[in-house]
N, C-alpha and C positions, 0 to 999 in steps of 0.2 A: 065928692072925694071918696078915695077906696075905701078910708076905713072911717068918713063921716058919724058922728052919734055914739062909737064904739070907744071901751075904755079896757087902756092896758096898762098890764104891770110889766114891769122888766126890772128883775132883782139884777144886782151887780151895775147897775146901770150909772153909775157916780164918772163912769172912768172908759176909756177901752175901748171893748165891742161894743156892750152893754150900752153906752152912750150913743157909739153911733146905731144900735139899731134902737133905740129909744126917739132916735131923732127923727129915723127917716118914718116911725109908725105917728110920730105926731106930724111930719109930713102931710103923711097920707089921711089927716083928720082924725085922729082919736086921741083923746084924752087919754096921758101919762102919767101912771105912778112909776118915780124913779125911788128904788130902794136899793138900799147899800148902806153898809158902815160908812164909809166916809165922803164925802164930795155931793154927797143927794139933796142938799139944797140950793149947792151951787150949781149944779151938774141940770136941775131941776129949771131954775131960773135962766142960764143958758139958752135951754131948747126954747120955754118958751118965749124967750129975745126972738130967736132966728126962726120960730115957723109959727107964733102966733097962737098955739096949741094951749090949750089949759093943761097945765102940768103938778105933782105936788110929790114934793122929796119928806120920804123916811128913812129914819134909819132904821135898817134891819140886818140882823145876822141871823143870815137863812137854817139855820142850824138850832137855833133856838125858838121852841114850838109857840111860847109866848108871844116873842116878836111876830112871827108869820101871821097869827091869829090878827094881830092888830095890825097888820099892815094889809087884810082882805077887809078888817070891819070899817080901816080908817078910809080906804078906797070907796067902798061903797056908801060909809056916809058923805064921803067927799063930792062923790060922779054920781051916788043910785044903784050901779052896777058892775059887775065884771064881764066882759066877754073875750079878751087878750092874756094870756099868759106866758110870757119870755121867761123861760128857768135857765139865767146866763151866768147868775150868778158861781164864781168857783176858786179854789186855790189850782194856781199855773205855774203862773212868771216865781213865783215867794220858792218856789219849791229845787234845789239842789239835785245835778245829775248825779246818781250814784245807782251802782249795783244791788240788785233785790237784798243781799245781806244784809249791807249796813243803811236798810230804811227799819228806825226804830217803830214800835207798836205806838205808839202815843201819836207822832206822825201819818202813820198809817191812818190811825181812829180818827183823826182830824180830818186829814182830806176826807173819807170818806162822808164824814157829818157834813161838809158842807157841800161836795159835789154828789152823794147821793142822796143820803139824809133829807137835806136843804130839799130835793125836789121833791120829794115825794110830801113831805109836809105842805111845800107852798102847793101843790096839785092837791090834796087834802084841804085845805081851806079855803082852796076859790072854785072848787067843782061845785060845791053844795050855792055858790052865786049863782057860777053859769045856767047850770038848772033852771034856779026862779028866771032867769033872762030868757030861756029857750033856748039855748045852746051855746057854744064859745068855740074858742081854740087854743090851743097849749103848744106852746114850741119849745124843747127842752134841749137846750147848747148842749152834742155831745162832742164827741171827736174824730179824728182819722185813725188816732193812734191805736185805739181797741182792733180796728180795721185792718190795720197793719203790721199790729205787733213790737210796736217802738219800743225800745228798749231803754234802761236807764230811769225810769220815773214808773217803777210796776203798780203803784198804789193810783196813781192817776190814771194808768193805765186800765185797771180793773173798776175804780168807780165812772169811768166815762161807759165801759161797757156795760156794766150796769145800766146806766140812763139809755142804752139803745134798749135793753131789756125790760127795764120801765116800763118805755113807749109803748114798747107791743103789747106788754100787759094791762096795761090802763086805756086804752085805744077799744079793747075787746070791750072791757066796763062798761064805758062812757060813751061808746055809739048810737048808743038808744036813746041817748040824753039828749042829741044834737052837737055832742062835742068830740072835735077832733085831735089827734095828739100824735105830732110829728116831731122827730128829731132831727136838727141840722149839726150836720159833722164838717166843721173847718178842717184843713188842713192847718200848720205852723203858721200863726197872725201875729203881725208886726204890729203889736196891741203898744200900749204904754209901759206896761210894765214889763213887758219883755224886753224893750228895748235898753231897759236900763241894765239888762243880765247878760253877761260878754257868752257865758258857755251858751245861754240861751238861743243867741246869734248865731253861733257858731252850728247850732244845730240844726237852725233855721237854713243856712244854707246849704246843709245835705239835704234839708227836706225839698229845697227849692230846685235840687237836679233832677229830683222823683219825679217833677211834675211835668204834664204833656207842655203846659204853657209856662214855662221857664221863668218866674218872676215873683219878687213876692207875693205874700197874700196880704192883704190889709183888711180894717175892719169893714170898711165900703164895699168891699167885696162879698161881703154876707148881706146888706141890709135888702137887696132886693129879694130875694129867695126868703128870709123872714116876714120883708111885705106881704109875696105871694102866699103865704102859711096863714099868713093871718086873714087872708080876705077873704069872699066867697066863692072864690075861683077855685080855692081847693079845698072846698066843702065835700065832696066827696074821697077825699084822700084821707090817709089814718095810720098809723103806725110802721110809716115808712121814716126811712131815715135819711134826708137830702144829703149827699156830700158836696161840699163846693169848697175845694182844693186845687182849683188848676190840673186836674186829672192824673192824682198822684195814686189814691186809690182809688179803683174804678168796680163798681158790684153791680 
């Protein structure tokens, strides 16, 4: 199997993307940690019904440096090791379109702990794993929106570009270790929680005209392009940013 003997985390994983690219990595043979605040032992027990995979749900909120910590050491005495790391976890769908004025600072400081914050600490606690393993992979969920300049949601806006910036910089670090660190940028995904948000919808299907391929996007629509990150096929790749949008932004 592709990713046989190998163990991954994917924070956010209770719900969503998160789930479904959790699934299809235990799929492809590696041992899953699903972390999330809520649904990670159900979310957990799920996957491993349908693919047979060893799996083990925490909760974590990626924002707090305490949880992270215990959510690499519980992993590793769980599995032995880390070579997988999915940073999908993020605030989206919860978040109100409104013009850059009326986004308060408390807001603001939020998203950013947990869409930027969040990754940089989980990439800080499983590098020093990957290491003793000989190397890993880091795939860090960004966006289209930094790419395009979406408007309406600047705070999301700015911590997604962040996470491309990340990439590159942690990519340059961690090359010499064996480890690689790529960014996947969705276009608008018909996630669960967005479905529940009507503006959200609504702006899903402006994003859906952008596209070369006219249709929505779902989560299934990412999970092969996160296979490919994580395997050894793209051992030689590093601080690139995949977009997989239906060819809405194109770089």
């Amino acid at each position: 199997m592709r990713l046989g003997g190998k163990v991954a985390i994917v924070t956010g994983a209770g719900s969503g993307i998160g789930k479904a690219l959790a699934t299809r990595l235990a799929k492809d043979g590696a041992a899953v940690v699903i972390a999330d605040l809520r649904n990670h032992d159900v979310a957990a027990g799920e996957i491993a019904k349908v693919t047979g995979a060893k799996t083990l749900g925490l909760k974590v909120d990626v924002s707090v440096e305490s949880d992270v910590e215990r959510m690499a050491a519980e992993t590793v005495k769980a599995f032995g090791r880390i070579d997988i790391l999915v940073n999908n976890a993020a605030i989206f769908s919860a978040l109100e379109l409104r013009p850059f004025e009326r986004i308060d600072a408390d807001e603001w400081r939020r998203v950013m702990e947990v869409n930027t914050l969040g990754v940089f600490l989980c990439c800080r606690a499983c590098v020093p794993y990957m290491r003793a393993a000989g190397g890993g992979r880091i795939i860090n969920l960004a966006s289209g929106a930094p790419l395009k300049g979406v408007p309406l949601f600047l705070h999301y806006v700015a911590s997604k570009g962040a996470v491309i910036a990340m990439t590159r910089g942690l990519a340059r670090e961690v090359g010499k270790d064996g480890i690689t660190v790529n960014a996947l940028a969705p276009g608008f995904t018909l996630s669960e929680g967005v479905m529940k948000r009507s503006a959200h919808l609504k702006q899903g299907e402006i994003s859906k005209r952008t596209r070369a391929i006219q249709r929505d996007e779902k989560p299934e629509d990412l999970v092969g392009a996160v296979s490919f990150l994580a395997s050894d096929d793209a051992a030689f790749m590093t601080g690139q940013t995949m977009v997989v949008d239906g060819g809405s932004a194109m770089i």
